[in-house]
N, C-alpha and C positions, 0 to 999 in steps of 0.2 A: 478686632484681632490686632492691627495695627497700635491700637492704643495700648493693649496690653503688654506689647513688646516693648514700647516705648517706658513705660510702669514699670516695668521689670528691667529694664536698662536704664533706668534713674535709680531706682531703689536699687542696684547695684554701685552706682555710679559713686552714692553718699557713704564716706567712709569716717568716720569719726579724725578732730585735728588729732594727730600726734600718732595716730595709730601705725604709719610705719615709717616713727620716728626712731630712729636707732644712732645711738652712742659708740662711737669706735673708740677702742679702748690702746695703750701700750701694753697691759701686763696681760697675760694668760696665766689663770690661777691653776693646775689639775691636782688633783691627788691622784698617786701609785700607789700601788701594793705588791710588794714582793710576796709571792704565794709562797715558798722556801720557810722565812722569818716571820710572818705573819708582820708586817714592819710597813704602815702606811706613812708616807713621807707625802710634804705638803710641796710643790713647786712652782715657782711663780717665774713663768720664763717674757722674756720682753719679745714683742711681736718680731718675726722673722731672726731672732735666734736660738740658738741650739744649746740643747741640755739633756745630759745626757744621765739615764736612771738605770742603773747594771747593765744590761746588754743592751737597750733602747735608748733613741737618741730622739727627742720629742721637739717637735719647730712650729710654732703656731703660726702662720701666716698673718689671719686676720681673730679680730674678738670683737663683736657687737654683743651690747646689751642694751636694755631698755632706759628711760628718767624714771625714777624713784614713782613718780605719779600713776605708772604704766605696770600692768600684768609683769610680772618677770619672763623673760627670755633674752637667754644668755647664749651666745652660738659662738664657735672657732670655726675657722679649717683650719687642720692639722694635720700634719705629716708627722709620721712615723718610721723611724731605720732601723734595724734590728743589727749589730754591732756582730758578725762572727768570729768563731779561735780565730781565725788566719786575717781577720781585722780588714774581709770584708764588708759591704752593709748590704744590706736587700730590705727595698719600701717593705713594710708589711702592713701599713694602712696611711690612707690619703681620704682626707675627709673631710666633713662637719661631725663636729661633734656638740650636741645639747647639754647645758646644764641639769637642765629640769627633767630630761629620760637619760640617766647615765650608759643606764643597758641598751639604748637603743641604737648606739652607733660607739660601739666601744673597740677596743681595739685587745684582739683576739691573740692570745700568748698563752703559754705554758708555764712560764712562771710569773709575767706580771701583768697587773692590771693597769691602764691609763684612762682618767676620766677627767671631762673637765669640773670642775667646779664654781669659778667666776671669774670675772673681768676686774681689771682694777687699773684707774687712773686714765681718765678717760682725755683724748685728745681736744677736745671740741668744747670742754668745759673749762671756766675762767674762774678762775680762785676770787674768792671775795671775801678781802680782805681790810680792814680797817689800816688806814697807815696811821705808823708806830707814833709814839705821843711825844712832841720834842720835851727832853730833859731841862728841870726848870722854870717850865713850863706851869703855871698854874690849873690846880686841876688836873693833873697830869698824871694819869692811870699808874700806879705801881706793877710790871709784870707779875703773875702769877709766880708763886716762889719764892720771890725776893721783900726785905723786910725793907718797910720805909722808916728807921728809926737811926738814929747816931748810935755809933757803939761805943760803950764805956771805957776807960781810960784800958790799955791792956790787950782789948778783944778784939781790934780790929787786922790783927796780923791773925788770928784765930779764925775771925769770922771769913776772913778772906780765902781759907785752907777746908774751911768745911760748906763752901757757898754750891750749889748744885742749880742745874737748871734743869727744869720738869720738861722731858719730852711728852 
């Protein structure tokens, strides 16, 4: 009997690496719906500020999501204000809210809908990056967009006027 508890609180014990590895995020992504216009607006508010969608004022606290490698799951807490005529506010929801079950913790209104959608821009992740190629430089990559050729007698007050850089 003994043993078996012990089997059974190992075999709990083993949880796969990474499994509750979670990425905190700056942006909160949600989509609203104004039920009125039929008018879904996308909004991307930065952790712990406010924005405000007709008469709700939406403040994401926190936004975890998962690495790319990992099941999706995308969570906020978020808070909710409800803006009245006389420009008072009353919470009308404080929460988690899921990605992956929009209807399952939504936030309950007469004309709009608030849901979250995704996280974006995650705090904990390090940009990797190639540093830039000195100019000059043999072998020296041409950015994307830009032409590596001399401009002919004329064109270079021209080419200078129509140069664009590709975001």
């Amino acid at each position: 009997m003994a043993s078996a508890v012990a089997v059974a609180a190992l075999a709990l014990s083993v949880v796969p690496a990474g499994a509750d590895e979670k990425l905190e995020n700056r942006v909160a992504v949600f989509s609203a719906l104004d039920k009125v216009t039929a008018n879904i607006t996308t909004l991307e508010i930065p952790i712990d500020e406010t924005k405000q969608f007709g008469a709700l004022k939406v403040t994401p606290r926190v936004c975890y999501s998962r690495p790319p490698t990992e099941q999706p799951k995308t969570t906020s807490f978020v808070e909710v204000d409800e803006v009245g005529l006389e420009g008072d506010e009353k919470r009308i929801f404080t929460g988690w809210m899921f990605a992956q079950s929009p209807g399952l913790n939504a936030v309950e209104h007469p004309v709009f809908d608030v849901w979250l959608t995704e996280c974006k821009k995650p705090r904990n992740a390090v940009a990797q990056q190639q540093p830039p190629a000195q100019p000059g430089a043999e072998g020296a990559a041409v950015p994307e967009g830009f032409v590596d050729e001399a401009p002919a007698d004329g064109e270079e007050a021209l080419d200078q006027q129509r140069r664009r850089i590709r975001r």
